[in-house]
C-alpha positions as semicolon CSV with decimal commas, in nm:
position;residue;x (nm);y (nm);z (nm)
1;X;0,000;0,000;0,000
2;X;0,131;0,373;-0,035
3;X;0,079;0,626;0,195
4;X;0,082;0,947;0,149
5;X;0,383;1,177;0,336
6;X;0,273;1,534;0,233
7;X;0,040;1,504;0,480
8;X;-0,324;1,490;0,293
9;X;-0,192;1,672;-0,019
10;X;-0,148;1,313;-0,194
11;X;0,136;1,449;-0,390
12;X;0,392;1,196;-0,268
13;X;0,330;0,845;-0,157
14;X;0,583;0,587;0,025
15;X;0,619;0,310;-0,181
16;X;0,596;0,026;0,086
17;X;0,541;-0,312;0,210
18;X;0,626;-0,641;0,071
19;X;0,338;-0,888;-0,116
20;X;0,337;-1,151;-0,359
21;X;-0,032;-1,133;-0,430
22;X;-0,276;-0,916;-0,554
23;X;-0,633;-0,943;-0,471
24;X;-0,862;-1,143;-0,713
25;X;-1,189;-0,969;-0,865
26;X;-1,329;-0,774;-1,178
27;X;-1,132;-0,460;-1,167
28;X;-1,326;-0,334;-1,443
29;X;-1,643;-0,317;-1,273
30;X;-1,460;-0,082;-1,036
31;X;-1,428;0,214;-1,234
32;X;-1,822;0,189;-1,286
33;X;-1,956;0,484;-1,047
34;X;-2,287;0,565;-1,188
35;X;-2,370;0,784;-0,890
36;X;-2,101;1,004;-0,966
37;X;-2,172;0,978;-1,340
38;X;-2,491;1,167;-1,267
39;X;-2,348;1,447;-1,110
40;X;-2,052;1,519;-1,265
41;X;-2,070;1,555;-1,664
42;X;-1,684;1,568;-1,809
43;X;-1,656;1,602;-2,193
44;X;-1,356;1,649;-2,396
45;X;-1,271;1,944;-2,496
46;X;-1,185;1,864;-2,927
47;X;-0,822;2,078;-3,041
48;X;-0,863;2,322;-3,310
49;X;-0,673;2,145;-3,633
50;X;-0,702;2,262;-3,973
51;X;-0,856;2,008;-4,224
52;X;-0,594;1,753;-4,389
53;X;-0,404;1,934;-4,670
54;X;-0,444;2,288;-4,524
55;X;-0,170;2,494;-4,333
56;X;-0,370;2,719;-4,057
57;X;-0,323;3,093;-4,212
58;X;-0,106;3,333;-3,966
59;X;-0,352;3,520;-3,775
60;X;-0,256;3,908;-3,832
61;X;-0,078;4,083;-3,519
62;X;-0,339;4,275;-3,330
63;X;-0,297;4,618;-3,212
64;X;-0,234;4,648;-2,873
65;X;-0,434;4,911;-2,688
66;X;-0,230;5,040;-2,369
67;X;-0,442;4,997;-2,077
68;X;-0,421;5,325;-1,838
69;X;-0,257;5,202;-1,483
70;X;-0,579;5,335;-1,310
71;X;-0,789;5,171;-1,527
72;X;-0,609;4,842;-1,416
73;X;-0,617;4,938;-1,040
74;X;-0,981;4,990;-1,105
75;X;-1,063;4,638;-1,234
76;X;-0,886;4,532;-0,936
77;X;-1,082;4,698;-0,736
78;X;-1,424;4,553;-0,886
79;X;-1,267;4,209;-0,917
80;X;-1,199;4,147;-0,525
81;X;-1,005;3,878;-0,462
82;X;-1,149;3,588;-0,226
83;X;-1,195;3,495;0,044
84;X;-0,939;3,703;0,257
85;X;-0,699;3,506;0,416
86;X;-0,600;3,396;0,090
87;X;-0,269;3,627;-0,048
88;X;-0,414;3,851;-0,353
89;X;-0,063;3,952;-0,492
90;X;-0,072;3,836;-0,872
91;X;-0,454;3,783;-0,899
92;X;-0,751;3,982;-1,033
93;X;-1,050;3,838;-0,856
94;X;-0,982;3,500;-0,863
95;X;-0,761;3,460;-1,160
96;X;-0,395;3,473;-1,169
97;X;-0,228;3,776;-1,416
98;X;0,029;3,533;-1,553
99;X;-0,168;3,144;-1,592
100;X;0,133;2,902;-1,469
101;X;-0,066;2,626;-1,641
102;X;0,021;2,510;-2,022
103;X;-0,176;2,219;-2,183
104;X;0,095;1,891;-2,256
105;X;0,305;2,028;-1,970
106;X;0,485;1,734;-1,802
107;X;0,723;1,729;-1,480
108;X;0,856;1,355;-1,385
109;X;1,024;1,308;-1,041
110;X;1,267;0,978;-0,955
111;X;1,121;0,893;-0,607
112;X;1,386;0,710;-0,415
113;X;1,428;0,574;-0,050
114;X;1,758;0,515;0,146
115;X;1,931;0,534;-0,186
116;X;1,720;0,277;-0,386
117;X;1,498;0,400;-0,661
118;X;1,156;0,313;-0,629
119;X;0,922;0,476;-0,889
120;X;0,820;0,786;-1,035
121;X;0,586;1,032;-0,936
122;X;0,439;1,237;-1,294
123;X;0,244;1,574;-1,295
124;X;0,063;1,682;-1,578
125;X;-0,178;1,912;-1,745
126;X;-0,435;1,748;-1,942
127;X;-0,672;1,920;-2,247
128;X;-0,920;2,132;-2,121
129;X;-1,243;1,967;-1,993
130;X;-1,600;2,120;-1,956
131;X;-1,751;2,011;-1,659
132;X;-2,101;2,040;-1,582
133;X;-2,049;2,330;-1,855
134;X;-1,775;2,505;-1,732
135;X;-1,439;2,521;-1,872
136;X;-1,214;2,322;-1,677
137;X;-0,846;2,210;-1,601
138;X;-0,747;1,849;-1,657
139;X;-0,449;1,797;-1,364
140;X;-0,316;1,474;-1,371
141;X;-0,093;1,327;-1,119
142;X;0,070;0,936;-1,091
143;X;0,257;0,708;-0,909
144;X;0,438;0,418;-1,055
145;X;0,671;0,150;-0,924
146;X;0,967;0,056;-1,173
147;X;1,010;-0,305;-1,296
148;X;1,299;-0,402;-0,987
149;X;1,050;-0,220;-0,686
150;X;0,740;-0,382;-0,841
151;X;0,924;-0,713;-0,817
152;X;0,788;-0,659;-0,434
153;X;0,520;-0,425;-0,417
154;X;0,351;-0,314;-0,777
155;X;0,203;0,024;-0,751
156;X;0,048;0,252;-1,068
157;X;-0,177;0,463;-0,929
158;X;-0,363;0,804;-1,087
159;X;-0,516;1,092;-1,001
160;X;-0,738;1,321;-1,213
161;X;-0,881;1,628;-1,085
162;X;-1,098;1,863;-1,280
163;X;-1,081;2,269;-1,170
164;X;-1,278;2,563;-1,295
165;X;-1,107;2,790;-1,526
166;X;-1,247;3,084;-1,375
167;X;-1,244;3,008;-1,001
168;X;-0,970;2,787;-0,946
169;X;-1,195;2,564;-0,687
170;X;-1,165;2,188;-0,733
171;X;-1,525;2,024;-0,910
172;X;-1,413;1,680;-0,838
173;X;-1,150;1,435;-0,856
174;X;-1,096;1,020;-0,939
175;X;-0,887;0,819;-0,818
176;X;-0,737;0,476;-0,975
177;X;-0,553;0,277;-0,689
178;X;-0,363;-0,058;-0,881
179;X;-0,143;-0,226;-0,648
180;X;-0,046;-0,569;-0,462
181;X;-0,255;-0,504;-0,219
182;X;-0,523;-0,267;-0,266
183;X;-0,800;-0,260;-0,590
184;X;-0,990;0,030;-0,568
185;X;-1,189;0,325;-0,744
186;X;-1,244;0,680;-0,583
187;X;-1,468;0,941;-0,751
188;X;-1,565;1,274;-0,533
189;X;-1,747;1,610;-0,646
190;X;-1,784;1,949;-0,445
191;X;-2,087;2,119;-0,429
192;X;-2,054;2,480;-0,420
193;X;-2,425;2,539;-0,407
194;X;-2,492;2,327;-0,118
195;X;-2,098;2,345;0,009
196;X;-2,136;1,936;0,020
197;X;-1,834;1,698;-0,049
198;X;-1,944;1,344;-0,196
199;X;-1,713;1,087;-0,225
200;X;-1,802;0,730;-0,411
201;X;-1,494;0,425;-0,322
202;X;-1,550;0,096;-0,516
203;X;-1,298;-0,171;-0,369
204;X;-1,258;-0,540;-0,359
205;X;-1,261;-0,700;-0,010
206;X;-1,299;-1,105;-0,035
207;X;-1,338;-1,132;-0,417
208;X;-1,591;-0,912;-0,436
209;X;-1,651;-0,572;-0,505
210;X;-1,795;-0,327;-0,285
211;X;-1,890;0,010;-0,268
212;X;-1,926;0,337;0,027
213;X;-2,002;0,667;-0,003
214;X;-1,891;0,931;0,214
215;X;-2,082;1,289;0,281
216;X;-1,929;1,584;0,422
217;X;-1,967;2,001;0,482
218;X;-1,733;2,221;0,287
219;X;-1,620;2,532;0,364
220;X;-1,599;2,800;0,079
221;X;-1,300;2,788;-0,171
222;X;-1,155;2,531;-0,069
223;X;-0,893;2,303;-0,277
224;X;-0,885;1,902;-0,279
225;X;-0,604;1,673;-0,189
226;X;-0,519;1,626;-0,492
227;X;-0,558;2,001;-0,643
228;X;-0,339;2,134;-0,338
229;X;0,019;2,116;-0,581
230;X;-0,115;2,314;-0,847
231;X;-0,303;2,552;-0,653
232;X;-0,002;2,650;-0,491
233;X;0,176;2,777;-0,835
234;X;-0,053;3,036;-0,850
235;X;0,096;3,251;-0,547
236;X;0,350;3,484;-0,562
237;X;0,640;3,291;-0,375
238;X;0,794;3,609;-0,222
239;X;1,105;3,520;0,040
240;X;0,902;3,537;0,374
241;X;0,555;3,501;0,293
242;X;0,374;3,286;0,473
243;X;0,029;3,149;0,201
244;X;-0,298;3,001;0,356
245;X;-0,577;2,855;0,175
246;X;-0,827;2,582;0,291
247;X;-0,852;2,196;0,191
248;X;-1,134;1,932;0,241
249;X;-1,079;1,616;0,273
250;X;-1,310;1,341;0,335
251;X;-1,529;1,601;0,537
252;X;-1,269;1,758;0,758
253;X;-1,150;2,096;0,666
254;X;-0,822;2,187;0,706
255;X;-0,555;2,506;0,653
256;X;-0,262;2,461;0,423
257;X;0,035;2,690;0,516
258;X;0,307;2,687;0,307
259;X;0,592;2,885;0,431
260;X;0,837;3,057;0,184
261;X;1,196;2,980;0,334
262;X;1,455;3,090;0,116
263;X;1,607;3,112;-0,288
264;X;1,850;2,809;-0,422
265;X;2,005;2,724;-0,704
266;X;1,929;2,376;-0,765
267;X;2,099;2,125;-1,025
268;X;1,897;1,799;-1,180
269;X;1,904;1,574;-1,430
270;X;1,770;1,807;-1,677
271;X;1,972;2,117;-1,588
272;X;1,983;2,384;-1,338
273;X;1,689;2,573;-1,209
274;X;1,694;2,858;-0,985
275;X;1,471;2,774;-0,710
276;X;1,242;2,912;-0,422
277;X;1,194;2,664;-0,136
278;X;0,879;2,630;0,023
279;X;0,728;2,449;0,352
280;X;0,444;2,334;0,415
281;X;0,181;2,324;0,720
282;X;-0,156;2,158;0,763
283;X;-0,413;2,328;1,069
284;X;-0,731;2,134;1,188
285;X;-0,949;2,286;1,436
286;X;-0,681;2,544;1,541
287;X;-0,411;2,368;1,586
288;X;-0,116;2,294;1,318
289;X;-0,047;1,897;1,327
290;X;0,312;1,777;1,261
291;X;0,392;1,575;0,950
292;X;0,684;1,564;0,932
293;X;0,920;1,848;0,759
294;X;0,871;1,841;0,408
295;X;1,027;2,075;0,136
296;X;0,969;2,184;-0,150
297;X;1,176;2,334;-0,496
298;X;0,966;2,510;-0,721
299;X;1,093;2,690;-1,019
300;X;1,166;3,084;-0,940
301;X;0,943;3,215;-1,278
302;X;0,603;3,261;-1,373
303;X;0,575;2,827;-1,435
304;X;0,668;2,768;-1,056
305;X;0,738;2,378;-1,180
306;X;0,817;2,104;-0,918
307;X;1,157;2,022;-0,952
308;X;1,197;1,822;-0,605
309;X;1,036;1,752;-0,331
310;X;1,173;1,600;0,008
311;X;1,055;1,413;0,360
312;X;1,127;1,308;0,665
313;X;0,996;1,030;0,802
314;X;1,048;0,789;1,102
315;X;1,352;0,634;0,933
316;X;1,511;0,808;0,671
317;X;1,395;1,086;0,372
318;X;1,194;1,051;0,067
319;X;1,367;1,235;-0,211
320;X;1,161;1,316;-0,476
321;X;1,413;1,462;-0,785
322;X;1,347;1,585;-1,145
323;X;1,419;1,384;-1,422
324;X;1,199;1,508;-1,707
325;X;1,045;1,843;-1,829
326;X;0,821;1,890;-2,109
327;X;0,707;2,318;-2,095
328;X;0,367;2,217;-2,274
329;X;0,201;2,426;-2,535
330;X;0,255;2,808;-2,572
C-alpha cells in the first residue's frame, strides 16, 4: 500500500510493504460509479486542427491598446479577490495575471528511499475539460513502481482532478488505486451550491466488489487533496511570505500553510533551475499537526514547476528529484 507523506496533499506516496499477491476480482467493474456519473458531466474538450491538406493561415498581429494604470487598479478593485486570508498579490479576482498552467506540460520526479529508486511520481496538465459546462483544467498526477520495486510491491496509481477555469476551486477528482494489495476506485465532487463533499470508493474485499459513499460540509473555496500542488503555483512565492488557503478532505476541513523559506540554485538531471523553497503546514481545528518536515523546490518564474520535493519520516527521507520536463504548449 502507499501512503501518502505530504500530509493529505497526496502528492507523494511511500512506496511500501512487501506482497506476492494481488487481490482477485473484476477490476473493471470498479471504475463503474454511476452515482457520480450523474453528477458530474466531463466532456472532452476537441483541439482546433485545420482540415488535412491545409496549413492554418497566420492570424494578423493585433494592435495592442495600452491599458491606463488606473484603469487596471480599477478592475482590481471591482474584481476582489477571495476569500481574505487567501494572499491577492498576482490575482484579479480570482484569476492569476500570468496562468502558470500550459496544456501537454509534463514534470517527472525519480522517487527514491535510502538510496534505492523506487518509482516515479508524474504531474501533468491534461486538455481542457467542460464540466457540468464550465471550462475546466485536466491535472493529472501518478505514481508508478519501476520493474525491480514492483518485483515486491507493484504500484500505478492516478489521479485526475478537474478545476474551474475561472475560479480555481476543485469540481471533483478520481482516483485509480492498482497495487499488490489494494483494488480500488475513488470518484468525489464538491458542491458549491450546497458546500457538500461526496465521495463514491469501489474496492474489492474477499473477491468481491464493494462500494461506500462518504458525505461531508465544505467550507468556501476550498482546494482538494489532490488540487493542493497546483493551486499553490498560482501565489507569488515572495522570500518570507507565509500562504494560507483551505482543503477538504473526506469532510474535515483543514488550513494549508506553506511557508516561503529561502532562494537556491538547484541542479537535476535536466539542468539547473533557480529555485524558491517552500514548507508546508496543515491546521485542523486550530491547531497545526506535525507531519513531518517536508520541502519543496519550485521553479523561481512565472511556471513555478516542481523540480523536487523531500521528507522526513520515522527512518530516513523521501527524495523526490526531477528527471523530465516537457514546458507544454505556448
Amino acid at each position: 500500500m502507499i501512503k501518502k507523506i505530504f500530509a493529505i496533499s497526496g502528492i507523494i506516496f511511500i512506496l511500501s510493504g512487501c506482497s506476492f499477491f494481488k487481490r482477485k476480482g473484476d477490476v473493471h467493474d470498479l471504475a463503474k460509479i454511476q452515482e457520480f456519473d450523474k453528477v458530474l458531466e466531463i466532456k472532452e474538450v476537441p483541439e482546433a486542427k485545420p482540415p488535412p491538406g491545409l496549413s492554418p493561415k497566420p492570424m494578423p498581429k493585433p494592435r495592442l491598446k495600452v491599458v491606463p494604470k488606473k484603469a487596471i487598479t480599477a478592475a482590481a478593485k471591482v474584481l476582489k479577490r477571495e476569500p481574505e486570508i487567501e494572499d491577492s498579490v498576482g490575482f484579479v479576482g480570482r484569476r492569476p495575471l500570468k496562468d502558470p498552467f500550459r496544456v501537454g506540460e509534463k514534470s517527472v520526479l525519480s522517487i527514491g528511499y535510502l538510496g534505492v529508486t523506487a518509482g516515479d511520481l508524474t504531474l501533468e496538465v491534461g486538455n481542457f475539460l467542460e464540466v457540468n459546462n464550465q471550462k475546466a483544467y485536466n491535472f493529472l498526477l501518478s505514481v508508478k513502481s519501476n520493474p525491480t520495486f514492483s518485483f515486491m510491491y507493484e504500484v500505478n496509481d492516478l489521479a485526475r482532478t478537474f478545476v474551474s477555469f475561472d475560479t480555481l476551486l476543485p469540481l471533483g477528482f478520481s482516483l485509480q488505486i492498482r497495487e499488490t494489495r489494494d483494488l480500488k476506485e475513488s470518484r468525489n465532487v464538491f458542491d458549491w451550491k450546497s458546500l457538500k463533499s461526496n465521495t463514491w470508493t469501489k474496492f474489492i474485499s474477499d473477491g468481491k466488489v464493494k462500494e461506500e459513499k462518504q458525505e461531508g460540509s465544505l467550507l468556501s473555496f476550498s482546494q482538494n487533496v489532490y488540487s493542493v500542488i497546483y493551486y499553490l503555483r498560482n501565489f507569488d512565492l515572495t522570500v518570507g511570505k507565509s500562504l494560507v488557503f483551505r482543503v477538504s478532505d473526506k469532510g474535515q476541513n483543514l488550513l494549508f500553510k506553506g511557508n516561503v523559506l529561502r532562494k537556491e540554485k538547484l541542479t537535476t538531471a535536466v539542468g539547473d533551475f533557480d529555485t524558491v523553497v517552500v514548507k508546508p503546514e496543515f491546521e485542523m481545528d486550530g491547531i497545526f499537526k506535525p507531519v513531518g518536515d517536508i520541502f519543496l523546490w519550485l521553479t523561481d518564474d512565472d511556471r513555478k514547476f516542481i523540480v523536487k520535493i523531500e521528507s522526513k519520516i520515522k527512518i530516513g527521507t523521501l527524495v523526490g528529484e526531477l528527471k523530465e520536463l516537457q514546458l507544454g504548449q505556448n
